[in-house]
RODO-2510 file (C-alpha; in nm, 4 decimals, decimal comma):
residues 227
     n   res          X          Y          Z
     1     x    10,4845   -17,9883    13,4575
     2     x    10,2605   -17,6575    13,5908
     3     x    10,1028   -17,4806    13,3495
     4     x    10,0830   -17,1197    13,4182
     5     x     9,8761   -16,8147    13,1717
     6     x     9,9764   -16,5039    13,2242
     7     x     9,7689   -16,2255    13,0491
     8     x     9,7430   -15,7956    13,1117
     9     x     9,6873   -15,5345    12,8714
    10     x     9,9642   -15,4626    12,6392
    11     x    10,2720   -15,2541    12,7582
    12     x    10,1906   -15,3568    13,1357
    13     x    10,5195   -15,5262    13,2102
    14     x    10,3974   -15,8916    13,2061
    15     x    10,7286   -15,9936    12,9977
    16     x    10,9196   -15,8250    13,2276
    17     x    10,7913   -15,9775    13,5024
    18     x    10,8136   -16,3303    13,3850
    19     x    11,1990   -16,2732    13,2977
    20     x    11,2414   -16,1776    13,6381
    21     x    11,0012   -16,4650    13,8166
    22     x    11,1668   -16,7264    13,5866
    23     x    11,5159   -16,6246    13,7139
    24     x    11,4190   -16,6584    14,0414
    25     x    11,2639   -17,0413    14,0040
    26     x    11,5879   -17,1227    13,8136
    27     x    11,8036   -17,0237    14,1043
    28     x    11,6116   -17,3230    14,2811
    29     x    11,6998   -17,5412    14,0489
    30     x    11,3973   -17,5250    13,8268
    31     x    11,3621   -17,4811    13,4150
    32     x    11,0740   -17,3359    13,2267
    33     x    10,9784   -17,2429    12,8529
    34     x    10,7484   -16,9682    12,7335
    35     x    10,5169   -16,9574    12,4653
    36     x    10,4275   -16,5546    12,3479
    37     x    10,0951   -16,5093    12,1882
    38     x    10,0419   -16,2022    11,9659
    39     x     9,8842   -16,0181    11,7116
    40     x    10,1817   -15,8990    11,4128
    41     x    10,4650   -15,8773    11,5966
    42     x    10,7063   -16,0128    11,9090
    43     x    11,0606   -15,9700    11,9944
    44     x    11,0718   -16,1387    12,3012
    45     x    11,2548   -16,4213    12,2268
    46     x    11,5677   -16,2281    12,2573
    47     x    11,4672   -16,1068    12,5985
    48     x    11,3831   -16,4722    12,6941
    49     x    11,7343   -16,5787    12,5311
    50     x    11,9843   -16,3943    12,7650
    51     x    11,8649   -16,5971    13,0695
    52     x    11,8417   -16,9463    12,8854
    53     x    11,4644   -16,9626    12,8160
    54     x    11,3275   -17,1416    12,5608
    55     x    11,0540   -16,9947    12,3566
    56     x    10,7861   -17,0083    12,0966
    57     x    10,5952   -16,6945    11,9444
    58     x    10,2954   -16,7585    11,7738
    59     x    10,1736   -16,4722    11,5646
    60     x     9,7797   -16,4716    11,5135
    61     x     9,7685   -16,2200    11,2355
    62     x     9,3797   -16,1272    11,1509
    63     x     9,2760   -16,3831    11,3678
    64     x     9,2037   -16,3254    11,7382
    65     x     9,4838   -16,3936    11,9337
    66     x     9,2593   -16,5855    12,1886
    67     x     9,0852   -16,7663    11,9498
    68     x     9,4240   -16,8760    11,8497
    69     x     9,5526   -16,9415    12,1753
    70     x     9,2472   -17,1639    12,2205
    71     x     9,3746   -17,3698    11,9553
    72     x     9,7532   -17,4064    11,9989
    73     x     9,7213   -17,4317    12,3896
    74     x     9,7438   -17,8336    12,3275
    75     x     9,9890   -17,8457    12,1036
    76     x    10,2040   -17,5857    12,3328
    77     x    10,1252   -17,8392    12,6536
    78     x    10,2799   -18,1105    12,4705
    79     x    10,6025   -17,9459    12,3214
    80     x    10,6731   -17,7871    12,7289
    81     x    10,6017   -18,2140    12,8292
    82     x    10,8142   -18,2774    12,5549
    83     x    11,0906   -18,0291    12,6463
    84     x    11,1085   -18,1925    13,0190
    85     x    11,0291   -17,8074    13,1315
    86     x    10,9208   -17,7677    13,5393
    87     x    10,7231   -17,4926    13,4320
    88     x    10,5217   -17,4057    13,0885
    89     x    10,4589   -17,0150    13,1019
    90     x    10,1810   -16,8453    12,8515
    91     x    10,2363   -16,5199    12,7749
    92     x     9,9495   -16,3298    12,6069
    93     x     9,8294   -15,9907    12,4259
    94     x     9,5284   -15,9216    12,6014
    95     x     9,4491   -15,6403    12,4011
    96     x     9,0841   -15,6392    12,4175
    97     x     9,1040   -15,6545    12,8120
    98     x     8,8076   -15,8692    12,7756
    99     x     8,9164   -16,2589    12,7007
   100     x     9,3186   -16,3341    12,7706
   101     x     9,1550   -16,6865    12,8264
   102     x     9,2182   -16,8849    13,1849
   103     x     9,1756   -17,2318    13,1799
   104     x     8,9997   -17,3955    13,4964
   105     x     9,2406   -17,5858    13,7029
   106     x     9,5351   -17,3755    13,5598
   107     x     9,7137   -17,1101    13,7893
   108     x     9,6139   -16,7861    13,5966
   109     x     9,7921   -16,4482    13,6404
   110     x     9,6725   -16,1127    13,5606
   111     x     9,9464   -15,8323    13,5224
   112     x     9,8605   -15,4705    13,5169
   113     x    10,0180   -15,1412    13,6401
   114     x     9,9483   -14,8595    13,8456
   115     x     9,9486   -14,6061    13,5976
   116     x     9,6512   -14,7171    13,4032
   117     x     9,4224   -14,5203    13,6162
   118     x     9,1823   -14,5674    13,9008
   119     x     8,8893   -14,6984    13,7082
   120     x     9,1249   -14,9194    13,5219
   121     x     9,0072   -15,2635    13,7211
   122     x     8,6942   -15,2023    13,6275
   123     x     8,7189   -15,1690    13,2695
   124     x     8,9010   -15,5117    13,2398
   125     x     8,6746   -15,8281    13,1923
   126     x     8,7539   -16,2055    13,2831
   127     x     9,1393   -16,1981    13,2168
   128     x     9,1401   -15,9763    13,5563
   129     x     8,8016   -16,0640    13,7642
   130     x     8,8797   -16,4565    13,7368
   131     x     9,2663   -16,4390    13,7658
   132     x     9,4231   -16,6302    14,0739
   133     x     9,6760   -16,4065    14,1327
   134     x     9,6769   -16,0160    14,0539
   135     x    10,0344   -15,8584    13,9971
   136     x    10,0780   -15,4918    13,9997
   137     x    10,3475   -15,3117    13,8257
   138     x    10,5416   -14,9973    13,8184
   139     x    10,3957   -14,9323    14,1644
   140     x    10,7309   -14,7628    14,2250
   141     x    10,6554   -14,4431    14,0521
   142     x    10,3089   -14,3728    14,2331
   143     x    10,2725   -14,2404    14,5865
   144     x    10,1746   -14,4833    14,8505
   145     x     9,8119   -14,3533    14,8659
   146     x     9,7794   -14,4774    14,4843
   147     x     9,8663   -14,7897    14,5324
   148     x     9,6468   -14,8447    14,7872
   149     x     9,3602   -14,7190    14,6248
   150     x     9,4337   -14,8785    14,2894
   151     x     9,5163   -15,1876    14,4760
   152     x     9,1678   -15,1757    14,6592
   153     x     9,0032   -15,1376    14,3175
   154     x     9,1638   -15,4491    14,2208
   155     x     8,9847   -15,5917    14,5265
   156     x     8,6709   -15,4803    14,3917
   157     x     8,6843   -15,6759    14,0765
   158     x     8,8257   -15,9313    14,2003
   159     x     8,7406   -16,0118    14,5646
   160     x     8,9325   -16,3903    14,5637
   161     x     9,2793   -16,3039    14,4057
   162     x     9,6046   -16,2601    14,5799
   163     x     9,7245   -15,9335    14,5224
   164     x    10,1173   -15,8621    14,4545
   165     x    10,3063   -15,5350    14,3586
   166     x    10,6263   -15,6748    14,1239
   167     x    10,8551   -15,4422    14,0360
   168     x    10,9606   -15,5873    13,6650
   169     x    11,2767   -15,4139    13,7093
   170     x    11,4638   -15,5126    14,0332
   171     x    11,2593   -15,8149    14,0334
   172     x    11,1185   -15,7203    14,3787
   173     x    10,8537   -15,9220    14,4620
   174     x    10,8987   -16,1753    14,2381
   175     x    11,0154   -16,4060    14,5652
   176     x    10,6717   -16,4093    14,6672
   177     x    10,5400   -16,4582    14,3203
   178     x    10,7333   -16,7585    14,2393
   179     x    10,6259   -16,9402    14,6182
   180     x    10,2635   -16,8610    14,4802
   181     x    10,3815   -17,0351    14,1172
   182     x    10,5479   -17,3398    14,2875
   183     x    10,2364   -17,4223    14,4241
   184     x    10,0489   -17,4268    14,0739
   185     x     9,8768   -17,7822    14,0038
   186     x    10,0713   -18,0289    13,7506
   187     x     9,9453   -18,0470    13,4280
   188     x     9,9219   -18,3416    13,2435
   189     x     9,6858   -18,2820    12,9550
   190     x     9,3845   -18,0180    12,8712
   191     x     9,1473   -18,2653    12,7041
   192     x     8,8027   -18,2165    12,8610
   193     x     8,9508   -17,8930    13,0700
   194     x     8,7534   -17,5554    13,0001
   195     x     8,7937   -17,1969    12,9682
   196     x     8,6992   -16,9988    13,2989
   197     x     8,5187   -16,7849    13,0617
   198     x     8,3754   -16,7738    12,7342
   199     x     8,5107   -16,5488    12,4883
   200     x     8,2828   -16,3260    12,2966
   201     x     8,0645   -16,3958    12,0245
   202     x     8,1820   -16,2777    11,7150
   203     x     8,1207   -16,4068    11,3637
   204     x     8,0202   -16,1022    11,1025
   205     x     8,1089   -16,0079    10,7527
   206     x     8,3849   -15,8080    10,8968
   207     x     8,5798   -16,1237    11,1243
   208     x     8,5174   -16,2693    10,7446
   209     x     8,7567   -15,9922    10,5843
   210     x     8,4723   -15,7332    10,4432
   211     x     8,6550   -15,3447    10,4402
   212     x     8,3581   -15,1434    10,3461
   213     x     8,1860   -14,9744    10,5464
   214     x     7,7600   -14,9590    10,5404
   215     x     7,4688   -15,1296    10,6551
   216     x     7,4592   -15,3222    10,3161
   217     x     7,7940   -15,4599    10,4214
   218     x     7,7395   -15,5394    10,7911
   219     x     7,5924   -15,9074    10,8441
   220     x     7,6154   -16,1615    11,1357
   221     x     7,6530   -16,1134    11,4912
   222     x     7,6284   -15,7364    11,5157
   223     x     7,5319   -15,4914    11,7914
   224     x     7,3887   -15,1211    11,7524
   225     x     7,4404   -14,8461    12,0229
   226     x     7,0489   -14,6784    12,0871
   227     x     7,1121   -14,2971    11,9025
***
């Protein structure tokens, strides 16, 4: 089975593209499930449904939903062995733009669109600079000149990725996507496999459910802009 993670900041049409890329590796012959990571709610299942897609949604709550994909990425591995699936897809929020964790060895896929603005790229940390493969969205609505400039941007944080524009609609592009996907490496299990990147520190009295705010109140890992 290949493992694939797809992360993106939210709203950037990486559901829509993985409806679409999924359809296309089914017309070869193929099947694949989907597990959604995300903070208090998902409706994709229903999405996922109409085109015969399993799926599981995990819902972190006040956890960090890649803290908690960290530790149900195992026990998600073994239900898509157990399923018999060709392909095991991870879908998740990536709302920090900062972890969206890639494993090493797993095909990772970052998803973002064209109207995020210019500097976009550069505000987004590992889930974009150590992808494999950069998909841009709703480049349909732009003028060519933005695309290529947001697309060079992309090239700029990340110098090694293959770049794609998917429209999540029409499915256009998602041909090439899926000959990119069909070349992902099998997975057979994750023990001793690592994250690309380490998430970020974070362990306070706040992460431990403390509501007030004040000095008195703040202890752990903490950081203080210079005023």
């Amino acid at each position: 089975m290949k493992l694939i993670t797809v992360s993106g900041p939210p709203s950037s049409g990486k559901t829509a593209v993985l409806l679409k890329l999924i359809a296309q590796l089914q017309q070869s012959g193929k099947n694949a499930g989907v597990i959604k990571f995300d903070c208090l709610y998902a409706n994709e299942s229903q999405q996922f449904a109409r085109i015969n897609i399993p799926v599981k949604i995990g819902l972190s709550g006040n956890l960090c939903p890649d803290h908690f994909f960290v530790s149900n990425i195992e026990d998600g591995l073994s239900w898509g062995h157990e399923q018999k699936f060709d392909y095991l897809f991870t879908e998740s929020a990536g709302l920090c733009n900062r972890c969206s964790p890639h494993i090493k060895n797993v095909l990772a896929v970052c998803v973002i669109d064209n109207l995020m603005g210019m500097e976009t790229p550069k505000k987004i940390g590992p889930m974009l600079r150590l992808a494999d493969i950069v998909v841009i969205t709703k480049s349909d609505i732009v003028s060519q000149a933005e695309r290529e400039v947001f697309a060079f941007r992309v090239r700029q944080a990340n110098a090694k990725a293959t770049i794609l524009f998917v429209n999540g609609i029409n499915g256009q592009g998602t041909f090439e996507l899926s000959r990119l996907v069909e070349n992902a490496p099998e997975i057979i299990t994750l023990e001793q496999e690592r994250l690309r990147f380490s998430m970020p520190a974070a362990l306070c009295s706040y992460c431990l459910g403390e509501t007030k705010i004040g000095a008195e109140y703040q202890v752990g890992n903490l950081k203080k802009i210079d005023f």
